[in-house]
C-alpha positions in Angstrom: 0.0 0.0 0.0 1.7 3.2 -1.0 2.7 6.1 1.8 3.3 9.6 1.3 6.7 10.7 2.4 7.1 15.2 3.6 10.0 16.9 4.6 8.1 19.7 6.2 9.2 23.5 6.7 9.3 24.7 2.9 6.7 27.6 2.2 4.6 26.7 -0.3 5.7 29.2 -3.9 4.2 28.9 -7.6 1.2 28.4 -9.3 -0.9 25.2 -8.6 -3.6 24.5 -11.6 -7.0 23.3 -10.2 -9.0 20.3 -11.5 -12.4 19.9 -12.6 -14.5 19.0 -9.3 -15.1 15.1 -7.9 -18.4 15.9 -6.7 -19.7 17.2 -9.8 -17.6 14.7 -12.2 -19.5 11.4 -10.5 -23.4 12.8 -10.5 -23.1 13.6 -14.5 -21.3 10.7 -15.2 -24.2 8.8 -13.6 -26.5 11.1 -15.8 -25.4 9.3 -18.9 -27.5 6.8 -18.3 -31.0 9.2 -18.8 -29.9 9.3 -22.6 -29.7 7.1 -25.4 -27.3 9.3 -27.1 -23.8 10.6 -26.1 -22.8 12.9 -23.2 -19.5 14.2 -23.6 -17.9 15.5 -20.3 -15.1 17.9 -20.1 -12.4 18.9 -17.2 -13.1 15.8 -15.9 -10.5 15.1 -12.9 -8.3 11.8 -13.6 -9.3 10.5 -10.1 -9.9 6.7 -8.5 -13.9 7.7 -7.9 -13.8 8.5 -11.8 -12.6 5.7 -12.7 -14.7 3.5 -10.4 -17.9 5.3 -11.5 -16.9 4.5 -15.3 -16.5 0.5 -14.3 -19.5 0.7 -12.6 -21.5 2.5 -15.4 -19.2 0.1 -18.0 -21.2 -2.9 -16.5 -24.2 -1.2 -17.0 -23.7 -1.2 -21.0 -22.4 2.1 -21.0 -19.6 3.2 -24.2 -17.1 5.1 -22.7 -14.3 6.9 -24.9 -11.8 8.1 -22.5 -9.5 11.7 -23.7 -6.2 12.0 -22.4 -5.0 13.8 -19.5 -2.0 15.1 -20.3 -2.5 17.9 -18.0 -5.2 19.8 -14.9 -8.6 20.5 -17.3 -7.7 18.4 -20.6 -9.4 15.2 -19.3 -12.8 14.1 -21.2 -15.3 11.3 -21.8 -17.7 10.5 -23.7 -20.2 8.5 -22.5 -22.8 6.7 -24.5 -26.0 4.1 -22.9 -28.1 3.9 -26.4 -28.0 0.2 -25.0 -28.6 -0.4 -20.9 -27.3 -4.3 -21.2 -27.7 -4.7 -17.2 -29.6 -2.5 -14.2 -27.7 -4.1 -11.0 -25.3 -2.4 -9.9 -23.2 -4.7 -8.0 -22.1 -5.1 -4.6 -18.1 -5.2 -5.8 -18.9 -2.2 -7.7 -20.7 -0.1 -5.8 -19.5 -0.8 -2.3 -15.9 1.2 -3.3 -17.9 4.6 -3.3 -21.0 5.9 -1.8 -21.9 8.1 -5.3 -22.3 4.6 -7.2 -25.9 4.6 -5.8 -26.6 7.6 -8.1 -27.6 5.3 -11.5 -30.3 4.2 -9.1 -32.7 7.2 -10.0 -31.2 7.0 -13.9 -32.1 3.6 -14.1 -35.5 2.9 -12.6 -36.2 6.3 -14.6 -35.3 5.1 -18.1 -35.9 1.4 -17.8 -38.4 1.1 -15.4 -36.3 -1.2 -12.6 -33.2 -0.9 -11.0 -31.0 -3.1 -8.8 -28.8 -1.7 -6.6 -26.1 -2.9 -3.7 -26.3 -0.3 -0.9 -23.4 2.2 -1.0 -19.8 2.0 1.0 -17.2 5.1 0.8 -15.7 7.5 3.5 -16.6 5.9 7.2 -17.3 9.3 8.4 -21.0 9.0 9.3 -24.2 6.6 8.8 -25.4 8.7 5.3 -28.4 6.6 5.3 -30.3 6.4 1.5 -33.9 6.8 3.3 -34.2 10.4 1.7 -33.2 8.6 -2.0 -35.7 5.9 -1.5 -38.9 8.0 0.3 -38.5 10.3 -2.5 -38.5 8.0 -5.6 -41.2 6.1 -3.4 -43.4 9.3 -3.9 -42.0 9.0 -7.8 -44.2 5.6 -7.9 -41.2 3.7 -7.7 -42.1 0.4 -5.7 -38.9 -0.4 -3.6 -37.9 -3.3 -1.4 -34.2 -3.9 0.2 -33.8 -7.8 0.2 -29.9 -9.2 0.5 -28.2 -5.9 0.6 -29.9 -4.4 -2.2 -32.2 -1.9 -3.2 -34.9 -3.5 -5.7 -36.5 -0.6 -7.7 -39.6 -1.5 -10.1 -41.7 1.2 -12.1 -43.1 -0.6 -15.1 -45.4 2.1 -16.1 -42.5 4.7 -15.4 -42.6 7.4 -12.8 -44.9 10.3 -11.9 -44.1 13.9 -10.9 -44.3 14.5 -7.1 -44.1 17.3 -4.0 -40.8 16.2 -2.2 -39.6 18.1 1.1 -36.4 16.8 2.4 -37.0 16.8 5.9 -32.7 17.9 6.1 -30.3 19.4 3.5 -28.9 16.3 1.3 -26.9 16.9 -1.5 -27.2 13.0 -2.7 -30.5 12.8 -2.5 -31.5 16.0 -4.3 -29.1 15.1 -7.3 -30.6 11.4 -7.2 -34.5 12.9 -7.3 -33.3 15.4 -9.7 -32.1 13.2 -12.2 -35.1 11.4 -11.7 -37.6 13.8 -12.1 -36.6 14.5 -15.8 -38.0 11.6 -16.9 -41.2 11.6 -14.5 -44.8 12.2 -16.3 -46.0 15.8 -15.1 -44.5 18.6 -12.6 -42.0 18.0 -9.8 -40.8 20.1 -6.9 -38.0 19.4 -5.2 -38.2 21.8 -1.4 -35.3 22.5 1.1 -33.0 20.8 -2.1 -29.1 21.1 -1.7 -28.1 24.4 -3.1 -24.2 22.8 -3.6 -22.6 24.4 -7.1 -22.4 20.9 -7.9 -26.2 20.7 -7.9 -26.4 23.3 -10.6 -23.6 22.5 -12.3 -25.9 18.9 -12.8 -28.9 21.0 -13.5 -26.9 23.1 -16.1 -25.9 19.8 -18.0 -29.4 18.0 -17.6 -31.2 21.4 -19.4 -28.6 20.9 -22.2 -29.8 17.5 -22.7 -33.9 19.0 -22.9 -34.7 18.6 -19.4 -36.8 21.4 -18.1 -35.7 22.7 -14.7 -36.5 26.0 -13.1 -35.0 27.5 -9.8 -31.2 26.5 -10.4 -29.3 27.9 -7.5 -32.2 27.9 -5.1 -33.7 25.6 -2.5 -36.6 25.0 -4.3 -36.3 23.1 -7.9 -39.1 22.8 -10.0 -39.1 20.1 -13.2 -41.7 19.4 -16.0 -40.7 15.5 -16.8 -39.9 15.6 -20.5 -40.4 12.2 -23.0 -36.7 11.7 -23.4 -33.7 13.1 -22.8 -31.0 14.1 -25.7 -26.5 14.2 -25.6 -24.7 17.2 -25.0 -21.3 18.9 -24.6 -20.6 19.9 -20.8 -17.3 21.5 -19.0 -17.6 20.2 -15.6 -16.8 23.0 -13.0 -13.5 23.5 -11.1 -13.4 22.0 -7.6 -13.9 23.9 -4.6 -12.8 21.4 -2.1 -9.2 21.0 -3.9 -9.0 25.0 -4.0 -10.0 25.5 -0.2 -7.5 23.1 0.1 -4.8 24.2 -1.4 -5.6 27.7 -0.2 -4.8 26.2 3.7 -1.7 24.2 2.6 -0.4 27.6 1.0 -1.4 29.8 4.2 0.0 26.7 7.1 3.2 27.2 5.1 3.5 30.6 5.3 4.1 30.6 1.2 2.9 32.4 -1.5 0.6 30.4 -4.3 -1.5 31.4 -7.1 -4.8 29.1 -7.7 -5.7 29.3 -11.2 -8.5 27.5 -13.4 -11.2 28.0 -10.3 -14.5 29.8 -9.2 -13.5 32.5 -6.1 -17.5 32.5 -6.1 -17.2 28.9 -5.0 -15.1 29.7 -2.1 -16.8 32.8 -0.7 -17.4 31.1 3.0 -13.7 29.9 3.2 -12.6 33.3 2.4 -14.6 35.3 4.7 -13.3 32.8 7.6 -9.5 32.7 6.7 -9.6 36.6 6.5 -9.9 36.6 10.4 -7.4 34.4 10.6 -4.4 36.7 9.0 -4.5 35.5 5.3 -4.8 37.6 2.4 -6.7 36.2 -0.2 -6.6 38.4 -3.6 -9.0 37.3 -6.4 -9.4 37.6 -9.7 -12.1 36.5 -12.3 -10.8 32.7 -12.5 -8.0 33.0 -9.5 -6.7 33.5 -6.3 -3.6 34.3 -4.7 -3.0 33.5 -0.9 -0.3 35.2 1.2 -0.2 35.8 5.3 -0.5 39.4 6.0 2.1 39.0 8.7 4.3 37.0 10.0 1.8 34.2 11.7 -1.8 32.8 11.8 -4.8 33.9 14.4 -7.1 31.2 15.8 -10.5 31.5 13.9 -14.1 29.5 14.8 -15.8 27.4 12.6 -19.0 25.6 11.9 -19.7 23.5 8.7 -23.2 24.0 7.1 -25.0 23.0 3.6 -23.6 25.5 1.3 -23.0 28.6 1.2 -22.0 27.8 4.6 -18.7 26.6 5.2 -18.5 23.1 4.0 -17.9 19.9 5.9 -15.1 18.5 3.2 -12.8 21.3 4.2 -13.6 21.2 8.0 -10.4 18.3 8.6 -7.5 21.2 6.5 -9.1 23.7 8.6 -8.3 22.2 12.0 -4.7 21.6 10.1 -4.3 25.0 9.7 -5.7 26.0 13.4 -2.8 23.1 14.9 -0.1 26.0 14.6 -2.1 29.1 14.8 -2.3 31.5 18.0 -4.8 31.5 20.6 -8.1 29.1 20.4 -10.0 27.7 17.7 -13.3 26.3 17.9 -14.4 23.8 15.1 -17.9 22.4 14.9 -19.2 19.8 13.2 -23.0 20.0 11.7 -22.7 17.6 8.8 -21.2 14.1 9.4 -21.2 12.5 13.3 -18.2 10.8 12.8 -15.4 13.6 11.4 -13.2 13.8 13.8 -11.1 11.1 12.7 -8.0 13.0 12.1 -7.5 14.4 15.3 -5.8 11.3 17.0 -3.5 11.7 14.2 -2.7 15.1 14.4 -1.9 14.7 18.0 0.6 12.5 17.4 2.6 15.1 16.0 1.9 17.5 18.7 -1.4 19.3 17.9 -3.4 20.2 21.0 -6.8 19.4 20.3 -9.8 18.5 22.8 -13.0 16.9 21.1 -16.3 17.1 22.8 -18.8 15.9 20.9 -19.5 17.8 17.8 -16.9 20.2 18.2 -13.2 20.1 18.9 -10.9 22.9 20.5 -7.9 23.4 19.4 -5.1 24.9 21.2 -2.5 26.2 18.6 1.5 25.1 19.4 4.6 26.6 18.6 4.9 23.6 16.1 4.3 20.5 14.2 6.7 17.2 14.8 7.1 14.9 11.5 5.7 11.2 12.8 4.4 8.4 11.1 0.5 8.6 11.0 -2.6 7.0 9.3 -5.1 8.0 6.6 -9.1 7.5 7.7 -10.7 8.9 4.9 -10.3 11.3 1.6 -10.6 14.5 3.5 -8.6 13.2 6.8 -6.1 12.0 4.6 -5.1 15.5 3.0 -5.4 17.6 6.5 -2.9 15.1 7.2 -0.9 16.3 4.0 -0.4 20.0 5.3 0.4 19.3 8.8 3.2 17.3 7.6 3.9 20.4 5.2 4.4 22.6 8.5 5.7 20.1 10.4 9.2 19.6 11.5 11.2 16.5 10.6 9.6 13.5 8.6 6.3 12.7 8.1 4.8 9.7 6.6 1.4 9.4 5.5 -0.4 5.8 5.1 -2.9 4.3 3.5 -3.1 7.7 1.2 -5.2 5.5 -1.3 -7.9 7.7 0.1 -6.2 10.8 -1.8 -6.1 9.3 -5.0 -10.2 8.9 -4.7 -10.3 13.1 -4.2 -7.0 14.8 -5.4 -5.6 14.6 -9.4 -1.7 14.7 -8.9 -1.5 16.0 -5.2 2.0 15.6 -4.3 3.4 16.7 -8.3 1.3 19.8 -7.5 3.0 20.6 -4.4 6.0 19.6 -5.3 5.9 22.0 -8.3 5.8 24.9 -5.4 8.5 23.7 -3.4 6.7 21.0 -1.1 9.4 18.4 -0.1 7.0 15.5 -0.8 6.9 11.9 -2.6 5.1 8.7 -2.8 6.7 5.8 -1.7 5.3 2.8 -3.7 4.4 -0.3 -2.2 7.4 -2.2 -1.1 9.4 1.2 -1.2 
């Protein structure tokens, strides 16, 4: 299993490119399978989800012409289901990622059943699927879980609904909204996820005919249309991998330029980190990040449904909070189980105290280099910039969980001065 290997102490300097985003990649690749003609997808991130997502959808009967990636933004596919040769999505498949339960909705929608193993991914909370099933329930979808699986039947197709999500979910609204396209009649989707990912999927789905009004709101309305059509979509630049590198750059005290991104994406990152001493300079499709002085203040937190601060940037945060002075508070809304990274962050000296859904962290003169473990994607990467500050050696296992979440992490860093390499199994 391959480790990542940091020599902490070098400010980031240089100009890191960033990559189309994961969370919007996986949704409209699962949206191929509304169409009997092509989707072609562009800026697609050369990431382990991708990849698993286009098995997945392979198995499915899905054509898939793959583009090169010889660089951040030059990925594409095309994606063609003219022939649906299976609906199960199995257990092997789907149990790698929680997304794969996407082609549900698709499915049942276009072919009238669907068979599909419950979801695995990130242990970092329950995520049940209740709001995915209720909602197609009210579709007309009849549903039954039997041996792991979700058994989804609509012979006569599915019929336009009221849905109110009783909480924020960003799966479920993209599930019910791909859904909905197909349905007979009007559907509205109330208290949906309001996630740029969300309309980046709605942008792509009204490309291919689908009729969808209230993009960008928490209330989505959609007239069900007879079929659905190919198109040509640029997939949006990822906000996680920009607040991300935004909190490597600042930990490090460097200087970094973020190009090919969305400041608009950002805007609750920024307004947080501004208290914290970092200068943040946009432009149209960048941002530069500098300290203003000569260290970091100790800033509160809480993770919310966007435009709140989000929940996949809450773990780099508290990286960036292990060095900083005075107190920060972090608290966690989202997921019940984040805090997973803290053990390992104490390990090389961060002061943190977790009580319930909120940790305190104490910041410290500095960061010791040790040998620590990966939990999950987001863990996995906070552990990434601690070993950036950090003094010494630091080595980072089980980092399979950054391949799932990050396109070329450690050539990126490296590329600005980050002492940083993979060792390769049996290294």
């Amino acid at each position: 299993m391959d480790r990542m290997r940091i020599i902490g102490g070098v400010p980031l300097e240089g100009t890191i490119p960033i990559g189309g985003a994961k969370n919007a990649a996986l949704p409209l690749m699962a949206a191929s399978l509304l169409s009997d003609e092509t989707l072609r997808l562009e800026n697609v991130p050369d990431l382990a989800d991708v990849a698993a997502m286009a098995n997945l959808l392979a198995q499915h009967g899905v054509d898939i012409e793959r583009g090169e990636w010889p660089g951040p933004g030059d990925g594409c596919l095309e994606l063609s289901a003219a022939h649906i040769t299976s609906v199960t999505a199995p257990y092997d498949l789907v149990r790698k990622m929680r997304a794969s339960v996407l082609v549900l909705g698709p499915l049942v929608a276009r072919c009238g059943r669907a068979r599909v193993s419950l979801p695995g991914g990130c242990a970092i909370g329950t995520r049940p699927i209740d709001l995915h099933i209720n909602g197609l329930r009210k579709f007309g979808v009849e549903i039954e879980l039997s041996g792991g699986y979700v058994e989804a039947r609509a012979p006569k197709g599915l019929h336009g609904a009221e849905i109110v999500f009783p909480f924020v979910s960003v799966g479920a609204t993209e599930q019910l909204l791909m859904a909905a396209t197909l349905a007979e009649g009007e559907s509205v989707l109330i208290n949906a996820a309001r996630e740029p990912e969300i309309g980046d999927l709605a942008e792509c789905l009204v490309k291919m005919g689908a009729r969808i009004d209230g993009v960008g709101s928490d209330r989505l309305h959609v007239t069900g249309v007879g079929r659905l059509h190919g198109a040509v979509h640029r997939i949006i630049p990822d906000r996680i991998e920009t607040g991300t590198f935004i909190m490597a750059a600042a930990a490090t005290g460097g200087d970094v330029r973020l190009t090919h991104t969305r400041p608009d994406f950002v805007t609750a990152v920024i307004r947080r980190l501004d208290g914290a001493g970092i200068e943040l300079t946009t432009a149209e499709d960048s941002i530069r990040v500098r300290r203003r002085g000569d260290g970091l203040d100790g800033v509160d937190v809480t993770t919310e449904p966007y435009p709140g601060y989000p929940t996949d940037l809450q773990a780099q945060f508290m990286a960036l909070m292990t060095t900083a002075r005075g107190v920060s508070l972090i608290t966690e809304t989202v997921f019940e189980n984040r805090f997973m990274h803290v053990p390992e962050l104490a390990r090389m000296g961060a002061n943190i105290t977790v009580q319930g859904a909120s940790a305190l962290v104490r910041g410290v003169p500095r960061l010791i280099g040790a040998p620590v473990m990966a939990t999950d994607l987001r863990a996995s990467v906070s552990l990434v910039i601690a070993g950036l500050v950090a003094e010494g050696e630091t080595v980072i296992n089980r980092v399979y969980h950054l391949d799932r979440g990050y396109e070329r992490l450690e050539d990126k860093l490296a590329a600005c001065g980050a002492r940083i390499e993979r060792l390769r199994d049996g290294a």
